[in-house]
N, C-alpha and C positions, 0 to 999 in steps of 0.2 A: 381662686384664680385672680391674682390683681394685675397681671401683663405689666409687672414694672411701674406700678404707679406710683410708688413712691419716689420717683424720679422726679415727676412732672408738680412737686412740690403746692402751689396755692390748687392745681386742680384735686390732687389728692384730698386735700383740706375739704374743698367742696363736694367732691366724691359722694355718693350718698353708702352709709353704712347700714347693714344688718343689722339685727335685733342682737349678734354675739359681738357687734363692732367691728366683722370683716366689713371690706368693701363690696359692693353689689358689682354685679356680675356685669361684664363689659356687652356692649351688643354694637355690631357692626354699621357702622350706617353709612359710610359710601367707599373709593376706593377712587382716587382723583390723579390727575397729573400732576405735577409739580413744578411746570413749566410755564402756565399762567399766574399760578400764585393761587391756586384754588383751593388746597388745603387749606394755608395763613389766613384766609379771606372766610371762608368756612367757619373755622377755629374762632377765630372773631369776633363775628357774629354769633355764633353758638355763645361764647363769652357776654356777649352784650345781653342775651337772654336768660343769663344765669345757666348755662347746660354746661357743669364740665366736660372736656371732651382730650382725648390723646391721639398721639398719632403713629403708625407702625408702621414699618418698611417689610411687606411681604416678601417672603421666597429671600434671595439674598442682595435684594434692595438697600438693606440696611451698609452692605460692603460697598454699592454704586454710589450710596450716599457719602461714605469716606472717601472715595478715592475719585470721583466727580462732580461732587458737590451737587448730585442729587440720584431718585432712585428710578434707574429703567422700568419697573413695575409699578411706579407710582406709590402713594400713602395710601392707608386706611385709616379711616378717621371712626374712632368709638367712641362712644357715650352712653350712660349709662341705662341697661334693661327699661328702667320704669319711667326716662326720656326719650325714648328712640321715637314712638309716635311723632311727640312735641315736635321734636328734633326734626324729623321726616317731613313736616309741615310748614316749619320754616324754610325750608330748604326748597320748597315747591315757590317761594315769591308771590309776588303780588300779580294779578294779572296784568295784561298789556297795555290796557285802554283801562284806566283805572276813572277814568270820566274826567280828568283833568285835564286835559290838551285836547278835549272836542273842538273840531273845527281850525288845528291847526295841521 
């Protein structure tokens, strides 16, 4: 099951493959708007951590995306089974009071 990844050309490349050289199996890891920019901003970052990651227009989001230049149902953003913790973890940020702006 590679959901099209050979599309997504340098992520493929990093893709993590099986022991037969398929790609490893996709695992779901959020499902965002598209109207802040949280998928791109997401994706990005995922990137900057070395996690490659793709993006699918559920249900027929994929058509919302042609014809309005984005998807009423939002993206899902997958990356691979044996990153999704990693992935999941970045994704939670840094805390609020990181101890740097005490007392402002």
């Amino acid at each position: 099951m590679s959901f099209g990844l050979h599309r997504f050309g340098q992520d493929y490349e990093a893709w993590p493959k099986g022991p037969d050289g398929e790609p490893e199996e996709p695992a779901l890891l959020l499902n965002c708007s598209q109207l802040d920019m949280q998928a791109e901003m997401t994706r990005s970052m995922l990137g900057a951590y070395g996690i490659p990651s793709f993006s699918r227009y559920p249900g027929d989001g994929a058509f919302g995306k042609v014809m309005i230049g984005m998807s009423g149902s939002g993206v899902d953003i997958y990356v691979p089974k044996s990153r999704l913790e990693e992935a999941q973890e970045l994704l939670k940020g840094v805390p609020d009071n990181d101890g740097l702006q005490e007392g402002i």
